[in-house]
Wavefront OBJ file of the C-alpha trace (Angstrom):
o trace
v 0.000 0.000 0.000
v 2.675 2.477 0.914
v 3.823 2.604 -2.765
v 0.003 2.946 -4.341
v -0.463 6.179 -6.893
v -3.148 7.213 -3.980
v -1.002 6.952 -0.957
v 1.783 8.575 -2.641
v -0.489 11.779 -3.985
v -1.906 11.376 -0.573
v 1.272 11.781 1.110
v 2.280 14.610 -1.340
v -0.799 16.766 -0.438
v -0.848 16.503 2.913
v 2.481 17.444 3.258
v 1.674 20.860 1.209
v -1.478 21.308 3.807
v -1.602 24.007 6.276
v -4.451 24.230 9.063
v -6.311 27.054 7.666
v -7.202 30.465 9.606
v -9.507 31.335 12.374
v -11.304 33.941 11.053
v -14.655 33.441 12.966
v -15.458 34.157 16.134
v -18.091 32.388 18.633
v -19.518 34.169 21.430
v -20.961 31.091 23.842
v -21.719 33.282 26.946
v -18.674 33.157 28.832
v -16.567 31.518 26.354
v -15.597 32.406 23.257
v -14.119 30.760 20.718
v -12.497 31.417 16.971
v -12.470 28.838 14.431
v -11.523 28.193 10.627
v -15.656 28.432 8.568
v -16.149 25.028 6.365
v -16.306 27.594 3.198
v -12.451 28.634 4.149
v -11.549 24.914 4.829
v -12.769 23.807 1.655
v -11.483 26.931 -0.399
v -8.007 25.862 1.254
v -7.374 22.233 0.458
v -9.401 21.796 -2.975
v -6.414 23.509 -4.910
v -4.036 20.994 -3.075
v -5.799 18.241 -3.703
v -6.789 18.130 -7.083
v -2.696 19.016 -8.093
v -2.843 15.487 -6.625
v -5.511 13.931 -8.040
v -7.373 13.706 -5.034
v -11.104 15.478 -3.442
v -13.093 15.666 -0.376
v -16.538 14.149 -0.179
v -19.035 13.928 2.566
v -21.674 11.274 2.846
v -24.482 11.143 5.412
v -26.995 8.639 6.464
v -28.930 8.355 9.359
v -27.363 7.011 12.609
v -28.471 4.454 14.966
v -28.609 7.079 17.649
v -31.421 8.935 15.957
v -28.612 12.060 15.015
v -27.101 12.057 11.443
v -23.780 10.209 10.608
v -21.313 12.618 8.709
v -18.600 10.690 6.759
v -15.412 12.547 5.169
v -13.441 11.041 3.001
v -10.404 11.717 0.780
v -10.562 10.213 -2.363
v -7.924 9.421 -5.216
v -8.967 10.172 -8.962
v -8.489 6.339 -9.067
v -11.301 5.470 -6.695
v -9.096 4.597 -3.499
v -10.201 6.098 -0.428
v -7.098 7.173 1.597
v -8.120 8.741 4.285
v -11.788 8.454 6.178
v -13.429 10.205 9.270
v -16.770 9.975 10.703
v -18.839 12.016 12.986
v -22.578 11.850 14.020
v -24.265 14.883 15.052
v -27.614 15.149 16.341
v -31.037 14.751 14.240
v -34.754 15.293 14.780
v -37.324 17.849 13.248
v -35.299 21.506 13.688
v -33.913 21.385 10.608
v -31.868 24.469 11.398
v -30.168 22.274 14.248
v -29.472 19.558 11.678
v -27.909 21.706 9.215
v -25.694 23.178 12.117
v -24.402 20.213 13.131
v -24.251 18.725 9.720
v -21.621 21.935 9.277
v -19.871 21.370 12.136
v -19.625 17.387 11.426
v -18.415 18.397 8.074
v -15.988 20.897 9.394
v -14.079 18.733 12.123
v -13.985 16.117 10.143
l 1 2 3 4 5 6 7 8 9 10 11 12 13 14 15 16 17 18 19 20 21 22 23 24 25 26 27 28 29 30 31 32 33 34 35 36 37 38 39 40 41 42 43 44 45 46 47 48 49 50 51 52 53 54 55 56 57 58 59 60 61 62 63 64 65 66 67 68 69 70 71 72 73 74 75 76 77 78 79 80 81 82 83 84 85 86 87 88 89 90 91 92 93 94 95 96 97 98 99 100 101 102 103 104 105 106 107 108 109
């Protein structure tokens, strides 16, 4: 595996990655908090990743714990998956809660 075309690019990419800046702030009552938006994440690591013929792609599903799995995964142009995470966040019927924690699944992971 460690001489595959998708571990290789893999390898190549990460090594060009930088964690991106915190440019948003959280207020949380007596915390606060800054942290890198999905939008900046993504704008960030697409260019790197494609010069390597690889891209980011989230799945979801729904999660035995009644909240919604989120799935990352890194993906060579050649189909291999090298690199996976997962995180469920929660579910239910406020759709603006979903979609909140469907960003933040998508942004940790």
């Amino acid at each position: 595996m460690s001489d595959s075309p998708a571990f290789l690019a893999a390898v190549a990419a990460f090594g060009k990655l930088q964690n991106p800046p915190k440019t948003s702030k959280v207020n949380a009552g007596a915390k606060s908090y800054w942290f890198a938006p999905l939008p900046e994440i993504l704008d960030a690591v697409r260019p790197i990743l494609a010069a390597h013929c690889l891209f980011v792609r989230y799945q979801t599903g729904p999660h035995e714990s009644g909240g919604v799995l989120v799935v990352c995964e890194i993906v060579h142009g050649s189909g291999t998956i090298v690199s996976q995470a997962a995180l469920v966040c929660p579910g239910g019927t406020n759709m603006q809660l979903v979609g909140s924690g469907l960003t933040y699944a998508r942004r940790y992971a």
